[in-house]
C-alpha positions as CSV (number, residue, x, y, z in Angstrom):
1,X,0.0,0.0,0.0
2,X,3.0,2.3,0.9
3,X,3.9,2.5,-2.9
4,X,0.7,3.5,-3.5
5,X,1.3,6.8,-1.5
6,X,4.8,7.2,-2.6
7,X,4.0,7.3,-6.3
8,X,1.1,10.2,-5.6
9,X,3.7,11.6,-3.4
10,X,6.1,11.8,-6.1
11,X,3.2,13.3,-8.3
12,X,1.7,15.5,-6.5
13,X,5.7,17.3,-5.9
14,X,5.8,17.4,-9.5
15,X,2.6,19.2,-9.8
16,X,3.0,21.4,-7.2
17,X,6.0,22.4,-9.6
18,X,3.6,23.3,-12.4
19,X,-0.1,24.0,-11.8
20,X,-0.9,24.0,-8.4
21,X,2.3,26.2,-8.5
22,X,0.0,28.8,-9.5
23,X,-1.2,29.3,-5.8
24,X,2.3,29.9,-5.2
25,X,2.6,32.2,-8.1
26,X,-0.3,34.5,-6.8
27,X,0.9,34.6,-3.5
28,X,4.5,36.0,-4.9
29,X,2.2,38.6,-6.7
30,X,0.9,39.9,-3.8
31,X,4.0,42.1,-2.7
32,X,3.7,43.5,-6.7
33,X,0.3,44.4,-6.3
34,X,-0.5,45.7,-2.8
35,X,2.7,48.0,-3.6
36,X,1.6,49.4,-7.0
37,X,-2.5,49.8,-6.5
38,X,-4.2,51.2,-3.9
39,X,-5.6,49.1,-1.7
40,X,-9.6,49.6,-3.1
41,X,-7.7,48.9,-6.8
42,X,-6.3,46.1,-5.3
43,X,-9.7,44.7,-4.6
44,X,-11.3,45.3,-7.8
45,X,-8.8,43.2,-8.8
46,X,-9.3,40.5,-7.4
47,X,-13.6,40.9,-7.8
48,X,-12.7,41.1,-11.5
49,X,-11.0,37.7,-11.3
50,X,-13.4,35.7,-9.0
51,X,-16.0,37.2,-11.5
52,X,-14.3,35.6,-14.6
53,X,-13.9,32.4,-12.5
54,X,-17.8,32.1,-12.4
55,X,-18.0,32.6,-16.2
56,X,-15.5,29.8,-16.9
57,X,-17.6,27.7,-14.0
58,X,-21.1,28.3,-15.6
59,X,-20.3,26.0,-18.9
60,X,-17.2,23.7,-18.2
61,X,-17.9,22.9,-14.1
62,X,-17.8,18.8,-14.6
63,X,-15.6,18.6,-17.3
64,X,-13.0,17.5,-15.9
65,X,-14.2,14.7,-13.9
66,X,-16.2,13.8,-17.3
67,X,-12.8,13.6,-18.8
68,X,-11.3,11.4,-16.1
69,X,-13.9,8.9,-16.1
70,X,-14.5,8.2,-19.8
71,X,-10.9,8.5,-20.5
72,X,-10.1,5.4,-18.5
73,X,-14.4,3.8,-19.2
74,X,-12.7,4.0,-23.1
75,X,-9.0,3.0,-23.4
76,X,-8.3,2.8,-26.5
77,X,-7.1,6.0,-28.4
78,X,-9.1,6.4,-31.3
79,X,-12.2,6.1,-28.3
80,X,-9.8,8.9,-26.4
81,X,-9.7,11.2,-29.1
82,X,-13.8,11.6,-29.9
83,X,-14.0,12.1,-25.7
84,X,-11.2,15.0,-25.9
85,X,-12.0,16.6,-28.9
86,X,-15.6,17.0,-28.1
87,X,-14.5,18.4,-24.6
88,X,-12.5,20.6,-26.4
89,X,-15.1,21.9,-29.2
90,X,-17.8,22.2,-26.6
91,X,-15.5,24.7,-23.7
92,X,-13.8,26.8,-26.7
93,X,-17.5,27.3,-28.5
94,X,-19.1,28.2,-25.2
95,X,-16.6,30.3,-23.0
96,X,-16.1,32.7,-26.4
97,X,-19.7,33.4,-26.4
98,X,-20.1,33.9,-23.2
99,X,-16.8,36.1,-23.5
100,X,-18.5,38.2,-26.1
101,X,-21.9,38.4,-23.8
102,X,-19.6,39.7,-21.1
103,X,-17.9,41.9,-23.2
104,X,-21.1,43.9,-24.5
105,X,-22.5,44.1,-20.8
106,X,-19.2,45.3,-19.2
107,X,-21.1,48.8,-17.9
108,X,-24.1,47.2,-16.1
109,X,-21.7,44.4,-15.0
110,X,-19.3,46.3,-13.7
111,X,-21.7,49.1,-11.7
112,X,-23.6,46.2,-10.3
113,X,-20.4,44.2,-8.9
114,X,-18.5,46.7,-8.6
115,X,-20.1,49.4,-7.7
116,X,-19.2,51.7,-10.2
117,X,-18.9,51.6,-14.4
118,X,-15.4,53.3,-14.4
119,X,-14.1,49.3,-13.8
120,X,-16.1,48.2,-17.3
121,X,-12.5,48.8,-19.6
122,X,-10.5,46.5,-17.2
123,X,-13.4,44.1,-17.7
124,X,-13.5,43.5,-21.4
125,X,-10.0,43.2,-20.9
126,X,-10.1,40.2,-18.9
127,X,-12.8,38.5,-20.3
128,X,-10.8,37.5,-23.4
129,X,-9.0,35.3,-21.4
130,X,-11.6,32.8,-20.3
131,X,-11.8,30.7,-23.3
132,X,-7.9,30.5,-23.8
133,X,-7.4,29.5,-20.0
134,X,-9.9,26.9,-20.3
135,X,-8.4,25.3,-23.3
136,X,-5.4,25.6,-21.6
137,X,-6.8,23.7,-18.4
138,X,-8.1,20.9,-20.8
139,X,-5.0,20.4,-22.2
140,X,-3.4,20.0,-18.9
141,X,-6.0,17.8,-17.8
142,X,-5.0,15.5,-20.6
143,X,-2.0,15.2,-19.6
144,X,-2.6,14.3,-16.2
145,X,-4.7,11.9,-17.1
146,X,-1.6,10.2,-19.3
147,X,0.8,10.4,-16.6
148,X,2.8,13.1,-18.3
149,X,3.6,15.4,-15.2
150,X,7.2,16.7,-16.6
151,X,5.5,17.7,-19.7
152,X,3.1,18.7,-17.5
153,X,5.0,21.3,-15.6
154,X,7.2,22.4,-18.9
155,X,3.8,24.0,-19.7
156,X,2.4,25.4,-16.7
157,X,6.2,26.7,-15.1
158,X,6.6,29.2,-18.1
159,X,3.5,30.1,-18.3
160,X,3.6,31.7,-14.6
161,X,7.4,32.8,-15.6
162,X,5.9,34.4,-18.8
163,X,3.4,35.7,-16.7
164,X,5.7,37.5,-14.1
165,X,7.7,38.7,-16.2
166,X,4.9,40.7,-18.1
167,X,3.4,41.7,-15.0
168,X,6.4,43.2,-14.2
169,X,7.4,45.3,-17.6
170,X,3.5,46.3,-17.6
171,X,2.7,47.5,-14.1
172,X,5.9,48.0,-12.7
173,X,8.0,49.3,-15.3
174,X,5.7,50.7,-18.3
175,X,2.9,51.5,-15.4
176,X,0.4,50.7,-17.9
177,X,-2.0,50.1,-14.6
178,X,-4.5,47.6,-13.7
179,X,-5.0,47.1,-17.4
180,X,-1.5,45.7,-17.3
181,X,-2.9,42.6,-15.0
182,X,-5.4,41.2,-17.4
183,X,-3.5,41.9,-21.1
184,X,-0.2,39.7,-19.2
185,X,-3.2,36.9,-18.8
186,X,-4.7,37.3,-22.0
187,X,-1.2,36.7,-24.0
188,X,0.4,34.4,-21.4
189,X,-2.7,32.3,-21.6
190,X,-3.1,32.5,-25.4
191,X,0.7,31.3,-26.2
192,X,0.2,28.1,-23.8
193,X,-3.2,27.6,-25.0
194,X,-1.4,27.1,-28.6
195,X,1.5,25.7,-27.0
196,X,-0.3,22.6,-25.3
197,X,-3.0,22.2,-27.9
198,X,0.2,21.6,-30.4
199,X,1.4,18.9,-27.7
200,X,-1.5,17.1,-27.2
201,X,-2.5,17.1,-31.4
202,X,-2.8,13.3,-31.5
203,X,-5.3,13.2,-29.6
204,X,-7.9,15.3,-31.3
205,X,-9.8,14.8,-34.5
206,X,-11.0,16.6,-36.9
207,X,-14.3,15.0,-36.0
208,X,-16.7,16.4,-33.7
209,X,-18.7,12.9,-32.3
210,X,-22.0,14.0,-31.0
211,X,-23.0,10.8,-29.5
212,X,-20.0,10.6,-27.2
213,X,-20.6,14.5,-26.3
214,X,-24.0,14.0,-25.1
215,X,-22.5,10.8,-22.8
216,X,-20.2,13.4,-21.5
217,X,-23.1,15.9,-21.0
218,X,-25.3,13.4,-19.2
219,X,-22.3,12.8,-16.5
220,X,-20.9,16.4,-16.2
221,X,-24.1,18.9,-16.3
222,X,-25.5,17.6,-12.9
223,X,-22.1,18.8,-12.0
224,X,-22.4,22.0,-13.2
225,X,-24.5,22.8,-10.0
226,X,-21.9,22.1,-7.9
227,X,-19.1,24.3,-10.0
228,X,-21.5,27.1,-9.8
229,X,-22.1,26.1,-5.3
230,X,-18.0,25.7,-5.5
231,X,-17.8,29.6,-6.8
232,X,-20.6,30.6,-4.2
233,X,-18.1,28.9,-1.2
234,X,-15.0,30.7,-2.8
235,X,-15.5,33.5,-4.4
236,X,-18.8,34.5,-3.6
237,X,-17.0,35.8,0.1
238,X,-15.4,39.0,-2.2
239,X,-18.6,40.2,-3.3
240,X,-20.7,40.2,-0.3
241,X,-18.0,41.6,1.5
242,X,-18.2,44.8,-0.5
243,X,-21.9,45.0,-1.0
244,X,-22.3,45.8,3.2
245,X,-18.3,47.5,3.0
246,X,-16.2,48.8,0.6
247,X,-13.2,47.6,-1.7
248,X,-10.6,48.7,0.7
249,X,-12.3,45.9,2.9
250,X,-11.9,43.5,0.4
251,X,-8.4,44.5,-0.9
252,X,-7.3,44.0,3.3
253,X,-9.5,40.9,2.9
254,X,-7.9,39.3,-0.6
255,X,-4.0,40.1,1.0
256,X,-5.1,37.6,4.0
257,X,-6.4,35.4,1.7
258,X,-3.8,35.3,-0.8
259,X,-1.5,34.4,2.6
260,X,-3.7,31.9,3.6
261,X,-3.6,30.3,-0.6
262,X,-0.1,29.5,0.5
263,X,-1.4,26.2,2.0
264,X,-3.6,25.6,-1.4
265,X,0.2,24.9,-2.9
266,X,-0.3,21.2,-1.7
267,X,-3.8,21.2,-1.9
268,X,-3.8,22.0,-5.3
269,X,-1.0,19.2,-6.2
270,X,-2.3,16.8,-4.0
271,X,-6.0,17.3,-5.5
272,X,-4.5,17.4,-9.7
273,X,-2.5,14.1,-8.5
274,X,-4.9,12.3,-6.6
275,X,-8.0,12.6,-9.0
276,X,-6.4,9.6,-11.6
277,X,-5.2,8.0,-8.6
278,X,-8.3,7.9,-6.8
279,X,-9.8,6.5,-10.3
280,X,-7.2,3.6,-10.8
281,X,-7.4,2.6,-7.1
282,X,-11.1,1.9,-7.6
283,X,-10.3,-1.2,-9.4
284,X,-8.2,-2.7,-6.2
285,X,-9.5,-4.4,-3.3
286,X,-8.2,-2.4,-1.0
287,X,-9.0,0.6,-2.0
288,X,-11.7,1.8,0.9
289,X,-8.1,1.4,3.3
290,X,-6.4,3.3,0.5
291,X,-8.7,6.1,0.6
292,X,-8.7,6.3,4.6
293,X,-4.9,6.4,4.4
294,X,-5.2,8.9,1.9
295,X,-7.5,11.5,4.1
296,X,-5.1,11.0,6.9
297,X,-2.0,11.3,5.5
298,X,-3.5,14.7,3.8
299,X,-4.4,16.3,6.4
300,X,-1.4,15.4,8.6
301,X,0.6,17.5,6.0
302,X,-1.9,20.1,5.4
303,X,-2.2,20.4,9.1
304,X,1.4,21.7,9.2
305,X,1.3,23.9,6.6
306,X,-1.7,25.5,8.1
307,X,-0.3,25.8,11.5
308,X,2.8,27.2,9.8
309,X,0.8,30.0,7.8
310,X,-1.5,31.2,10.8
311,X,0.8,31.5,13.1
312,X,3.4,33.5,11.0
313,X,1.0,35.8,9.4
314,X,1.2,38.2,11.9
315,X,4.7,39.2,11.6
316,X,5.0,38.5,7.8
317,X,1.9,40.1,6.5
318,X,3.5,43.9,6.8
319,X,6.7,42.7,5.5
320,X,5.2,41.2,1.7
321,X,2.8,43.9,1.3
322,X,2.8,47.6,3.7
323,X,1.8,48.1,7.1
324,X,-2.0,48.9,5.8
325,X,-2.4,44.9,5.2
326,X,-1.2,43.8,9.1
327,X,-4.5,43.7,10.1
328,X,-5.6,40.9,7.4
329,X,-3.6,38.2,9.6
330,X,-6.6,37.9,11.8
331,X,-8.6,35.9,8.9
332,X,-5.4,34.1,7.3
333,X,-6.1,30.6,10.0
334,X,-10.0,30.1,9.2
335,X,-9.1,30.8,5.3
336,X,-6.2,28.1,5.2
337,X,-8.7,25.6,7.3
338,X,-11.3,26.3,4.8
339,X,-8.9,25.1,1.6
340,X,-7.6,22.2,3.4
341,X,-11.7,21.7,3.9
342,X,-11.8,22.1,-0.1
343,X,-9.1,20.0,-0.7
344,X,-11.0,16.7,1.5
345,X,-14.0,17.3,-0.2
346,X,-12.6,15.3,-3.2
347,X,-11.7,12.1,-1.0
348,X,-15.4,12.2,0.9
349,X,-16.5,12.5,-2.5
350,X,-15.2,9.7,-4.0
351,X,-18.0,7.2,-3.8
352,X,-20.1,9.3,-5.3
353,X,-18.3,9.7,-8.7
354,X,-17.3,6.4,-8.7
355,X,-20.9,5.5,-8.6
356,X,-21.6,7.8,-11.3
357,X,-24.1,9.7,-8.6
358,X,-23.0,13.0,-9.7
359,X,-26.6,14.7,-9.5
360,X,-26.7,13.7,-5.6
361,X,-23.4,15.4,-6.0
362,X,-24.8,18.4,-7.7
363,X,-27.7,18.7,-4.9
364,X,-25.0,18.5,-2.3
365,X,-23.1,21.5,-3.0
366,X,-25.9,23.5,-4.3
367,X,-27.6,22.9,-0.6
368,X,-24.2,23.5,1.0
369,X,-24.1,27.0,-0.7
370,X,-27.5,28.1,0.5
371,X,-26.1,28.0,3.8
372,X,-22.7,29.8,2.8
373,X,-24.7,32.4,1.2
374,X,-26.9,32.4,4.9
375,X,-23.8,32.6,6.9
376,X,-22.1,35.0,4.5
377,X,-25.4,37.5,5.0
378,X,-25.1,36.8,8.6
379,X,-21.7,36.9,9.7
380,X,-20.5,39.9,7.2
381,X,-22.5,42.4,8.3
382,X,-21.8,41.4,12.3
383,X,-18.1,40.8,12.3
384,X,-16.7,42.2,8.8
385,X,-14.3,40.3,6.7
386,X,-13.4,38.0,10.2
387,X,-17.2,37.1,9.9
388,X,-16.7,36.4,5.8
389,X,-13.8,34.0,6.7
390,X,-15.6,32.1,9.4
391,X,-18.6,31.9,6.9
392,X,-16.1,30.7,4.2
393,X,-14.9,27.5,7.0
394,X,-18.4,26.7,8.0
395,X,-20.0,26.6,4.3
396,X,-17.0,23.9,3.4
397,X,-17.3,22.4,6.4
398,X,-21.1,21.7,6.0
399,X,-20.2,20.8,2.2
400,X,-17.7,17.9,3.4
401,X,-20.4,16.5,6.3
402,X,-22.7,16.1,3.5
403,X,-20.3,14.4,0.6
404,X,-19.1,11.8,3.9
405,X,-22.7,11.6,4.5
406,X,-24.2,10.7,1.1
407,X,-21.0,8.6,-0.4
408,X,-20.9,6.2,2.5
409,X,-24.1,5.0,1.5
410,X,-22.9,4.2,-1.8
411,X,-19.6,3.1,-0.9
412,X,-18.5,3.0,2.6
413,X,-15.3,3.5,4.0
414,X,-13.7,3.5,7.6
415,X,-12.4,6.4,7.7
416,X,-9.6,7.2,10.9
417,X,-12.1,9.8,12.9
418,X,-9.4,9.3,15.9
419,X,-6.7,11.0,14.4
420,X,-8.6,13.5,12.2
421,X,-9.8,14.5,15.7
422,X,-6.8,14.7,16.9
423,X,-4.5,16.9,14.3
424,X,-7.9,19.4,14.4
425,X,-7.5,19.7,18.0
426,X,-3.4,19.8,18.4
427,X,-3.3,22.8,15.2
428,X,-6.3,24.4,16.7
429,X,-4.7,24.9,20.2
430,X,-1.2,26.1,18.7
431,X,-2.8,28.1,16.6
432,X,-4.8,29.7,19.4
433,X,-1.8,30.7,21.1
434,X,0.3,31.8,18.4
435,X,-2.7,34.9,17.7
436,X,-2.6,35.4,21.2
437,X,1.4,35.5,21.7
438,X,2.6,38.8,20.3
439,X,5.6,41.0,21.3
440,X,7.0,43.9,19.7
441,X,10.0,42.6,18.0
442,X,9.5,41.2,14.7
443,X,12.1,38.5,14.9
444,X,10.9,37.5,18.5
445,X,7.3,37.3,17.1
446,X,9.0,35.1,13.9
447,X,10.7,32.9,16.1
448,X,7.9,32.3,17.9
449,X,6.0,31.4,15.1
450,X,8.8,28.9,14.0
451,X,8.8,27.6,18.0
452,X,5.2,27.0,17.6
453,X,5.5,24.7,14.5
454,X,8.0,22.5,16.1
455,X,5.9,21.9,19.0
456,X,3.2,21.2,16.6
457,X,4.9,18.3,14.7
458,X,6.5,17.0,18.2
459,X,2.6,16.7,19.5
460,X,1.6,14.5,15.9
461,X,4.2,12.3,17.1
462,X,3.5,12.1,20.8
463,X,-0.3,12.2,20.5
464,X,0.2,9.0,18.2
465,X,-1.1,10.7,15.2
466,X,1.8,9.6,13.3
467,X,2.3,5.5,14.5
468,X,5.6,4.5,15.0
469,X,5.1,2.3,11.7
470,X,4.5,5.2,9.7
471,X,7.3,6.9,11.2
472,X,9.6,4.0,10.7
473,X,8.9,3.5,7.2
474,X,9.5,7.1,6.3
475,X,13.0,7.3,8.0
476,X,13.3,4.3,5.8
477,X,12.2,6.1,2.8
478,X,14.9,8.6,3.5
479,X,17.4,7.0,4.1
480,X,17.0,5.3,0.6
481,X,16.3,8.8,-0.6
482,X,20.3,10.0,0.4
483,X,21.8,7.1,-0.5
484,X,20.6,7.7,-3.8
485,X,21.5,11.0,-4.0
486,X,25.1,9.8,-2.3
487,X,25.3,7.4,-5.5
488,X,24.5,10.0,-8.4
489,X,26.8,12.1,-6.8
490,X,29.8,10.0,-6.6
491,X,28.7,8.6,-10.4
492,X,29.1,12.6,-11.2
């Protein structure tokens, strides 16, 4: 079972390298932006971009998953090529119309997100990249799905490069303003939109098989709910927040968020590695243990990342951005909770897509955003963007109680409640104390932080979260990590 893990390991490092490196890549954008907009620009900002992640969600929400399934349901690759190219037909053909239906109603859009039509130019803008970033995505889905993660990442890593590096000439350098953030995504996405289509060109056909897209159709579009509840739980928070505020609030909000992403690094790997390996492991016998292993050794590792985040965010915050941002730390722990929420939803999920129950699926997260979109209403207006964040937690919390619920009577599995307890009670305590513990010096506070980390991974250990098995075999695993090192080193 151990190799099981250490191959989705191994995966999910090398696509933390490439696209879930993208979390990382936003988060080194932060210092950029919070230095070169004002803090209300700043926010618009990132309203503009939760907006075009709704357009993209409306048509292609289920794709993916649509993608996985039928890609390993049909094998062969003549069978491969009708399932990709009618994915690809169908998400270029419907994002560039709804791109166009955007672009047109950029005024009323804009005053009624925003607030105010003088944002509508920025808009059109970005709009023209949603169908070239979902091409893009498909393309790296296919890849995934045939175990190319190198190729993978030679995509995805120059894209962000491509994309720092215009960010940089056109906001910092050439100043062209926030219209400088959306034309770097509009070419950076059009050249790897080309780029991967070119790599993938065997498997598409000049052949668009409408049998086999309405197959697709049938399995995705109960999903499409759920992208459109998924937007509600993670972007919706933005919006609200400036409806009863204003955009400074949710430029101070987006900076403790953007911290808080940090932790969606290995969510976002683990999540693009896991969903083919989740898929294969199906056909196993032991897969139910695989899966329980697979929550628990997730959030043993997420656990310290988010411990880590929260309890540095204090004394780092100021430093990345200016001292206007130090007061977003108080939302950066129930943030990073909520994507580690995010990223478990796709294990307590499992027996519902392997059971092809995708519209119980659908009704799950639309009924879990009813009650983010309660507790956003509720806890905004009382406690400002620390009542947006706890909403945030509590909607993905509700969303995972209900996909544990609803998949175990499809296809039960044991899950380790123990130590899930456990880690949510050890990080929950340290993190307590590190918002509590503040001195003056900023390297006292820092080491602190660091302090506090240690003792949280010295508590997995003597609380029994990690057995001594597990501990043993990973020494193991280390050991026969630097000895290989040792021996391609002394080859050299």
């Amino acid at each position: 079972m151990f190799d099981k893990f250490k191959r989705l390991a191994k995966e999910s490092v090398v696509y933390g390298l490439g696209g879930a490196g993208a979390r990382f890549f936003n988060f080194l954008l932060l210092p950029l932006y919070t230095r070169s907009f004002s803090v209300a620009n700043y926010g618009a900002i990132d309203i503009i971009n939760t907006l075009i992640a709704l357009a993209g969600i409306l048509f292609i929400s289920g794709t993916d998953s649509a993608l996985s399934y039928y890609f390993f349901k049909y094998p062969q690759h003549e069978e491969r090529k009708k399932t990709i190219t009618a994915l690809a037909v169908y998400i270029l053909v419907s994002n560039s119309i709804l791109a166009l239906l955007l672009w047109l109603m950029a005024e009323p859009v804009s005053g009624m997100i925003l607030g105010n039509v003088i944002y509508a130019p920025y808009l059109r803008i970005a709009v023209l990249s949603i169908p070239l970033s979902h091409l893009m995505t498909h393309n790296l889905t296919i890849l995934r799905l045939r175990r190319k993660p190198y190729t993978y990442i030679a995509i995805t890593v120059p894209n962000m490069a491509l994309t720092l590096l215009l960010n940089i000439l056109l906001v910092v350098v050439l100043r062209v303003g926030i219209n400088g953030v959306f034309i770097t995504n509009v070419i950076a996405y059009g050249v790897f939109a080309l780029v991967s289509s070119i790599i993938n060109r065997t498997y598409y056909e000049f052949r668009f098989d409408f049998k086999r897209f309405i197959e697709l159709f049938k399995y995705w579009i109960p999903l499409a709910l759920g992208g459109i509840s998924a937007w509600i739980r993670t972007s919706m928070d933005r919006t609200v927040l400036n409806q009863f505020f204003t955009l400074e609030q949710v430029g101070l909000y987006s900076a403790g968020l953007r911290l808080a992403s940090m932790v969606g690094f290995f969510v976002q790997a683990y999540r693009i590695a896991n969903l083919p390996f989740l898929f294969e492991t199906s056909q196993e016998e032991d897969a139910p243990k695989v899966y329980s292993r697979s929550l628990s050794y997730f959030l043993i590792i997420a656990s310290i990342l988010t411990v880590g985040i929260s309890v540095l965010a204090r004394p780092i915050l100021p430093i990345l951005t200016t001292e206007t941002y130090a007061v977003s730390f108080i939302v950066v722990p129930f943030l990073t909770y909520a994507v580690v929420a995010e990223g478990a939803s796709q294990i307590f999920s499992i027996g519902l897509f392997l059971k092809k129950k995708t519209l119980q699926s659908g009704m799950i997260s639309v009924i879990s955003s009813l009650f983010s979109i309660a507790l956003l209403f509720s806890l905004t207006p009382l406690l400002g963007m620390l009542g947006t964040s706890l909403a945030v937690l509590f909607g993905y919390l509700i969303f995972d109680c209900l996909l544990w619920y609803w998949s175990q009577k499809y296809y039960p599995i044991e899950y380790d409640w123990k130590r899930v307890l456990k880690i949510f009670a050890y990080s929950g305590l340290v993190i307590s104390i590190g918002m509590i513990v503040h001195i003056g010096n900023l390297y006292i506070n820092i080491f602190i932080g660091l302090a506090l980390v240690f003792i949280y991974i010295a508590l997995l250990f003597i609380g029994s979260v990690i057995t001594p098995q597990e501990r043993g075999t990973f020494i193991k695993e280390i050991q026969i990590l630097l000895v290989n090192l040792k021996q391609k080193r002394i080859r050299a």
